[in-house]
Residue, then its C-alpha position, 0 to 999 in steps of 0.5 A: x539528489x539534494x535533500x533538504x535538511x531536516x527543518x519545519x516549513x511551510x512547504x512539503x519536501x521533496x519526494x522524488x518519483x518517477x519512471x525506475x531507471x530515472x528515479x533511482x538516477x536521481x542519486x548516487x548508484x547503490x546495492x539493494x536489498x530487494x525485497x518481492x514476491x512472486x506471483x501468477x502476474x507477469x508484473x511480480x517479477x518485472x521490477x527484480x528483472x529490471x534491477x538484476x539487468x541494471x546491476x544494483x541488487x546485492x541480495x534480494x528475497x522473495x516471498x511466494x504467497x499461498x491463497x487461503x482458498x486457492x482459486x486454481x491451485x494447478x494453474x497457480x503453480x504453472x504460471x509461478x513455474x514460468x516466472x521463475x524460468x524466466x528469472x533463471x533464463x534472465x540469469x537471476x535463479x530465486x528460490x521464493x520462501x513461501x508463506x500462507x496468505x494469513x500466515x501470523x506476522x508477529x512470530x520470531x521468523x517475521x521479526x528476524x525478516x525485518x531486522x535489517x542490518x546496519x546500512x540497509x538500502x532497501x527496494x520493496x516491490x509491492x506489484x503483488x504482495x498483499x497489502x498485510x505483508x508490505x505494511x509490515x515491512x514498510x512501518x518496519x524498514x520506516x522507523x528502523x535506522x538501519x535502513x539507510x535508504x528506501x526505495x518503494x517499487x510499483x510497477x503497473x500493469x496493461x490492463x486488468x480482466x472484468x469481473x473480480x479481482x479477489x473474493x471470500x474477504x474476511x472480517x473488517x479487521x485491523x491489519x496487523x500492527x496498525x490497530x490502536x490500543x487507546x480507547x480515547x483515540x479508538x472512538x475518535x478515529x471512529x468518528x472520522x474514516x477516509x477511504x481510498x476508493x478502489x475494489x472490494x468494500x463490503x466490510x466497509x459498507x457494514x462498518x459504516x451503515x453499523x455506526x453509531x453516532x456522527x461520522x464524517x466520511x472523506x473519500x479519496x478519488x484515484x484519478x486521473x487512473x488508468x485502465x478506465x475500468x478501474x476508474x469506473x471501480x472506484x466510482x462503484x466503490x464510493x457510490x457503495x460507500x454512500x448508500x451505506x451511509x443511508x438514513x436510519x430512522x430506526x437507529x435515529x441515524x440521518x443520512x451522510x454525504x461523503x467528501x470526495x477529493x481527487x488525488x492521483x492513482x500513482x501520485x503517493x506523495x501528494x496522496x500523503x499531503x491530503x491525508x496530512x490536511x485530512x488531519x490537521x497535519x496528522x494529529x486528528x485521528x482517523x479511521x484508514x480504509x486503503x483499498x484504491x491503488x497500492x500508491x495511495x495506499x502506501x501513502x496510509x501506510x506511511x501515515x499510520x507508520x508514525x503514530x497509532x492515531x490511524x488505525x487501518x482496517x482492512x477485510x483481507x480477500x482469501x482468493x486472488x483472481x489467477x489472472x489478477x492483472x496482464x502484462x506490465x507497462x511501466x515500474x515507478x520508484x518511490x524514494x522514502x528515505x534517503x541517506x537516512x532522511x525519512x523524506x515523508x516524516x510528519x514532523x518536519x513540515x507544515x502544511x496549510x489546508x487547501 
């Protein structure tokens, strides 16, 4: 895979993505340090299994994530069970370090699970790790030069059940690691939120019916996305968002329309190169609300990775759906460095307003 050198154009480079087997044939053929965890999805193990059969792992670790308020913790444990049977009939026997949902990821143990070593290339499946986990190790593994390549792996499921995916969400909060302690550059991201529309949004709701002055609103639209159902989410979601964003006589509040933009739901690239137009090339700060699909939200993480003019702010769920997703239909690979290039680096291009 040829990848520009490092230089400022007009134009965003080249960030290849695609189906797993084909995207990772895009360069030459590496070991891997894959970095997962297992969960109640078939899908949480998909991407480990594929990379095992294809011979590219070197070492790999997986996490197993303890729900706060466990929705059936009997049941949990039997499908946990049978993935790991799967992973040892496959031949790739894993012991998954557990770790409670919010858990604090600033202890010593966190820090030695993201000291790379030198020349790391990193796989970090995210199918069903929580957005508080996989943003550590994303900013991690990002601003570390010891990771010399890595790959984000997403794979999608065949569909999802009715009804709610998580529940008992906590309190609208910055996720660990992506606050921001200037107060100059706090009140002007507050000033200015973009959302990835998706699932939950009762902390946001509040967040912005709370404002207290001028708030511009942009929403970001995941579509074209498959199952329907989540494209029928996502426009709940937004139509949440702007009766939040209602009139206030009595706090002398007038109403706001949200700006709606279409991007993708896998499309994690492009995703990044509207949340860049979002922000004059990412030097306006801006509130970052990621609760659509993982890719977009990725494309947040990426952002606020670099400069703490993005804080993220989140409302973690403390109970995830047993049967949260069905399946897998496909797994994408996403290359965010290669051969020590950071291919979604702010610095290194300009991009126009479309």
């Amino acid at each position: 895979m040829a990848v520009p050198r490092r230089a400022v154009t007009s134009q965003p480079p080249f960030r290849p993505w695609g189906e797993l087997a084909w995207a990772l044939g895009l360069s030459a053929p590496r070991r891997w340090h894959f970095f997962g965890c297992v969960a109640t999805e078939d899908r949480s193990i998909d991407a480990l299994l594929a990379l095992h059969h294809m011979e590219l792992i070197e070492s790999f670790e997986m996490l197993r994530i303890i729900d706060t308020k466990p929705a059936d913790s009997v049941a949990e444990e039997e499908r946990i069970r049978h993935n790991l049977a799967r992973c040892t009939a496959a031949g790739c026997s894993i012991q998954p370090t557990e770790s409670a949902l919010e858990a604090p990821l600033q202890n010593a143990a966190w820090k030695q699970r993201l000291d790379f070593p030198e020349g790391t290339c990193l796989c970090l499946d995210i199918s069903s790790l929580p957005k508080r986990f996989f943003f550590q190790v994303i900013k991690a593994a990002l601003v570390s030069p010891k990771v010399r390549d890595f790959v984000i792996l997403y794979s999608k499921p065949q569909s999802y059940p009715d009804g709610s995916l998580a529940g008992n969400p906590g309190d609208w909060t910055t996720i660990t690691g992506f606050g921001c302690e200037d107060p100059d550059l706090q009140s002007a991201a507050a000033s200015h939120v973009i959302v990835g529309a998706g699932f939950a949004v009762e902390g946001l709701q509040e967040h912005v019916g709370n404002r207290a002055g001028a708030i511009n609103v942009d929403v970001l639209i995941p579509f074209p996305a498959e199952p329907w159902r989540s494209v029928r989410r996502s426009w709940e979601s937004a139509h949440a968002i702007e009766e939040a964003l209602g009139a206030d006589p009595e706090k002398g509040l007038s109403e706001v329309k949200p700006s709606y933009h279409q991007v993708g739901a896998l499309d994690m690239s492009s995703a990044f190169d509207k949340l860049l137009n979002l922000t004059n090339n990412g030097t306006h700060p801006a509130t970052l609300a990621p609760l659509g699909p993982k890719p977009l939200s990725v494309a947040m993480c990426l952002l606020a990775s670099q400069n703490d003019r993005f804080p993220v702010y989140y409302a973690q769920p403390k109970t995830y759906a047993l049967n949260y997703s069905t399946g897998c239909e496909v797994t994408y690979a996403y290359w965010i460095k290669h051969q020590g290039v950071n291919l979604y680096s702010t610095a290194d291009f300009i991009l126009h307003p479309s």
